[in-house]
C-alpha positions in Angstrom: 17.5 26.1 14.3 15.7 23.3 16.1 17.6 20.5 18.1 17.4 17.3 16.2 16.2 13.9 17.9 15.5 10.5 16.9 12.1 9.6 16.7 11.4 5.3 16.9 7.7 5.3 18.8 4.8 3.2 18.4 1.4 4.2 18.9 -1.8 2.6 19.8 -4.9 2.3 18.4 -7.7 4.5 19.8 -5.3 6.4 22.3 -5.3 10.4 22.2 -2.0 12.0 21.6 -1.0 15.9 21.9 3.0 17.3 20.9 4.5 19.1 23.4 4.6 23.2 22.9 8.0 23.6 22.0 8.4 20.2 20.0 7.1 18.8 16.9 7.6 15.2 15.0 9.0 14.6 11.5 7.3 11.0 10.1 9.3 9.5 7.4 8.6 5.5 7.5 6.1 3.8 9.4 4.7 -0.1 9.6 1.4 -1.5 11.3 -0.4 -4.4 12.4 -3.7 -3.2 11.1 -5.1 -5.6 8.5 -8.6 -5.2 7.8 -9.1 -1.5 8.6 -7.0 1.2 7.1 -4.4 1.9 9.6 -4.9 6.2 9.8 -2.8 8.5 11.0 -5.1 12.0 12.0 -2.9 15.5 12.7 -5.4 18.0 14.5 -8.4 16.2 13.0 -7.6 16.0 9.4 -6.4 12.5 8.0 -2.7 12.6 7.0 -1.6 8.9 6.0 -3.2 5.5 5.4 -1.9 2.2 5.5 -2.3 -1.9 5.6 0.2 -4.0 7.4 0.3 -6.1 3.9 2.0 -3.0 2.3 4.1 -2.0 5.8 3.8 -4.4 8.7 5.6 -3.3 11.7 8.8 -5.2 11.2 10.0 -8.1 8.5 9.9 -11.5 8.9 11.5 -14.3 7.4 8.5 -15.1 5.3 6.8 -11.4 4.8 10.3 -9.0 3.3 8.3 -5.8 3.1 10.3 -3.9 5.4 8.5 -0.3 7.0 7.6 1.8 4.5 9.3 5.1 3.4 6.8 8.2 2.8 9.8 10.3 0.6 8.0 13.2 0.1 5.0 12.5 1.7 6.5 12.3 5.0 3.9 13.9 7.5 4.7 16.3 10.4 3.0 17.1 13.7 3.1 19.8 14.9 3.9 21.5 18.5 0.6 21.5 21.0 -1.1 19.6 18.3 -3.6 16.7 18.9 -3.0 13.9 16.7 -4.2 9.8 16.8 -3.9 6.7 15.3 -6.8 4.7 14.3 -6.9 1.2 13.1 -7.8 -2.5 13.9 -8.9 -3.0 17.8 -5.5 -3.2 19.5 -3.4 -2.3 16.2 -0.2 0.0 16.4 1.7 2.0 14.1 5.8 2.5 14.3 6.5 5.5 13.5 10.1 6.6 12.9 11.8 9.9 11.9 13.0 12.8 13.8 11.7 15.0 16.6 12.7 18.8 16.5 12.8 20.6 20.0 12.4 24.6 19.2 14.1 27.4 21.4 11.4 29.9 19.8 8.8 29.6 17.8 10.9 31.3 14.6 13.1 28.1 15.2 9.8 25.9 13.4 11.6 25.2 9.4 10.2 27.0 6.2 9.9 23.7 4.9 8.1 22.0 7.5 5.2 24.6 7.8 4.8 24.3 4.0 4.7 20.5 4.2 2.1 21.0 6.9 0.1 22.6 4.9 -0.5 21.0 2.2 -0.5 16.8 4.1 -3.8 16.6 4.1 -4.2 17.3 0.7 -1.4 15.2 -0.2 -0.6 12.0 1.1 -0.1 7.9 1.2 -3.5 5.7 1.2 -3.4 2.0 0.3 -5.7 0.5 -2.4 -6.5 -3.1 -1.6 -9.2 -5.4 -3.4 -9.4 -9.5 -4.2 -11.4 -11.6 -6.7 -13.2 -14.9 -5.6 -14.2 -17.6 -7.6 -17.7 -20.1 -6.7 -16.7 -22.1 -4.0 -15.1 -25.4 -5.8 -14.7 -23.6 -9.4 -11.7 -24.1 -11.4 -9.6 -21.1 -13.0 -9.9 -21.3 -16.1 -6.7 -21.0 -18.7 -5.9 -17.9 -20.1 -8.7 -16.4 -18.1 -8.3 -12.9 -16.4 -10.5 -11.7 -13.8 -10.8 -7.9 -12.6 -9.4 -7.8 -8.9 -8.4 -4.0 -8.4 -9.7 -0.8 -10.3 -8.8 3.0 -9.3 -10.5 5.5 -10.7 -9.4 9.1 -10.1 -12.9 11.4 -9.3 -13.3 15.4 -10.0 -10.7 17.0 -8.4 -7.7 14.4 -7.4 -5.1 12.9 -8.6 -3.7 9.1 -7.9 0.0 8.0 -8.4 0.7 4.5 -8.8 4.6 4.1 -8.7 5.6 1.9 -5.7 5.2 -1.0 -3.6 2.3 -4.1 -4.9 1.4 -6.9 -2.6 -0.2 -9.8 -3.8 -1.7 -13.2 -2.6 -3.4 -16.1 -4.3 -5.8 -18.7 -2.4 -7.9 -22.1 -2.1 -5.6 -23.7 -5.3 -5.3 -27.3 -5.3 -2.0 -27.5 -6.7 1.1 -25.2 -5.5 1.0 -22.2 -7.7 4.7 -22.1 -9.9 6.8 -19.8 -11.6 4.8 -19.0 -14.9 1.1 -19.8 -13.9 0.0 -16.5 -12.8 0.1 -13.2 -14.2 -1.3 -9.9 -13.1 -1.9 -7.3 -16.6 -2.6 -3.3 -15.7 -4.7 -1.7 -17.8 -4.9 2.0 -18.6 -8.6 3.3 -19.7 -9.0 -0.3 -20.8 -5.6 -0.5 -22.8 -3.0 -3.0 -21.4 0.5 -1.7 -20.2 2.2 -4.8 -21.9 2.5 -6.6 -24.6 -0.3 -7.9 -26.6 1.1 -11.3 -28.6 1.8 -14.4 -26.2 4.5 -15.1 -28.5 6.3 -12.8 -27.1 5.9 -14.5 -24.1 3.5 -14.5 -21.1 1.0 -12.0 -20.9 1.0 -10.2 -17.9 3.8 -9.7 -15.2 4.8 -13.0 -13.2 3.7 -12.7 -9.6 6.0 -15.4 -8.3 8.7 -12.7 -7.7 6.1 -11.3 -5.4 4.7 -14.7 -3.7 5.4 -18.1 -3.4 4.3 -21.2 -1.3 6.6 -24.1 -0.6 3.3 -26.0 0.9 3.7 -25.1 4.6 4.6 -20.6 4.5 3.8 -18.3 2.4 6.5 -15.5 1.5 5.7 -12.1 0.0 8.1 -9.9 -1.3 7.1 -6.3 -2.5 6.6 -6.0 -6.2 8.2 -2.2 -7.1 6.6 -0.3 -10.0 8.8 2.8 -9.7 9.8 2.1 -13.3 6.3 1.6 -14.4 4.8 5.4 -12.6 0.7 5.3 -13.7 -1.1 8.6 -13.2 -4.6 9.0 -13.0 -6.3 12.5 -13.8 -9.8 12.8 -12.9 -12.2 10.4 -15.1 -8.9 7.9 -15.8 -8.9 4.5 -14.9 -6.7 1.8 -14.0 -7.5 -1.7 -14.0 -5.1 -4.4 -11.9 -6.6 -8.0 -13.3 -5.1 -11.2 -13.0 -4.9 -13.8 -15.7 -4.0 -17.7 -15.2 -1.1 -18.0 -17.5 -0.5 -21.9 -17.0 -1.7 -23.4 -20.0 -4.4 -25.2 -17.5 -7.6 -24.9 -15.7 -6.4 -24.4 -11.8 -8.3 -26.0 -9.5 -9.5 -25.0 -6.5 -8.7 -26.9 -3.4 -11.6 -29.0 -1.6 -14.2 -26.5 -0.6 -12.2 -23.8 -1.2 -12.8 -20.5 -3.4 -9.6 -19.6 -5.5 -8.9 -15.8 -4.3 -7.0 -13.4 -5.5 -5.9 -10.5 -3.5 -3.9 -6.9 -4.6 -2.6 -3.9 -3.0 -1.0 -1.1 -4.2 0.4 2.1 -2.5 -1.4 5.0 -3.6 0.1 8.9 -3.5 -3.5 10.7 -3.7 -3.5 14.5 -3.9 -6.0 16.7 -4.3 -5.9 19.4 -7.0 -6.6 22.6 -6.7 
């Protein structure tokens, strides 16, 4: 059995790592800074986890309450004498945290593990991120919805949509409220909700999600564990969002009204 260590580390951007022989890495939650380019965590070459600091930052704040994010079963291992790197924004890190092994033989390397190993690069945590802008100066219309974020799973893989959602909505005039903005999924072009606005509201509030008190904006992670959506190859999902208001928005001086959404994404490739 291996000796068991905590494992806290950050890594940098760009710089060349290698585990020593007799000790390997467990990754189970990480965070980054990286915000434009996908934060990407290599093991020997092969690409093992991507990620955006507006799904996992590096640590909370007091206006952004996604804390580091948890990889479950897609936790990814390095390792012994194995090269590995993260890549990202110029000057980005990644927090890694989990547990480090330290082996008295090789035999001491768990079952487990090596079959995790395996299969990571096949099977593991990307980010799908996209926005919608209007014309600089254009209103938003009422009851409008606009495509912002669309997954489709090619030949081959597999997409699971079951976790954290990040949104952020730009260039209003006004505030933005509880009740004036909606985001609706839909599944090969069939909505996941209901279909009569006397029901209520179509689509799901984002305030829960985001709000603006005029000076910060706060984000709060949106979780659709109860809400899993699995794409087979050739199926589509489509993230749109709607103004729900009652009212045209309008857009703030100048400014384009933009709409911005992430989702985790558990890809695997089939067999």
């Amino acid at each position: 059995m291996p000796q068991w260590y905590k494992l806290k580390k950050t890594l940098i951007a760009g710089t060349a790592y290698r585990a020593e022989t007799d000790k390997f890495y467990v990754i189970k939650r990480v965070g980054t800074n990286s915000a434009t380019a996908l934060g990407t965590l290599t093991v020997a070459g092969a690409k093992c986890l991507e990620m955006l600091n507006t799904l996992a930052p590096l640590n909370m704040t007091a206006y952004n309450w996604f804390d580091l994010y948890d990889l479950g079963d897609y936790y990814v291992v390095i390792p012994p004498a194995k090269a590995f790197m993260f890549t990202g924004d110029s000057g980005s890190k990644m927090l890694i945290e989990g547990m480090i092994g330290e082996m008295m033989t090789p035999a001491d390397f768990p079952a487990d593990l090596a079959s995790r190993l395996g299969e990571q690069a096949k099977k593991f945590v990307t980010v799908k991120q996209a926005s919608y802008a209007f014309a600089a100066g254009a209103s938003w219309p009422a009851d409008a919805e606009v495509e912002v974020l669309t997954i489709t799973a090619t030949a081959g893989e597999r997409h699971i949509i079951d976790d954290r959602l990040y949104v952020d909505v730009s260039g209003l005039a006004a505030l933005p409220s509880a009740g004036s903005i909606a985001l609706r999924f839909y599944y090969q072009d069939k909505p996941l909700d209901i279909l009569d606005a006397g029901m209520g509201m179509l689509g799901m509030d984002v305030w829960n999600g985001y709000w603006n008190d005029g000076t910060n904006k706060y984000y709060y992670p949106i979780d659709l564990s109860d809400m899993a959506i699995q794409l087979e190859p050739g199926r589509t999902l489509k993230i749109k969002a709607r103004n729900v208001s009652g009212a045209d928005l309008a857009a703030a001086t100048g400014a384009s009204i933009t709409i911005k959404v992430g989702v985790i994404d558990k890809y695997m490739m089939l067999p």
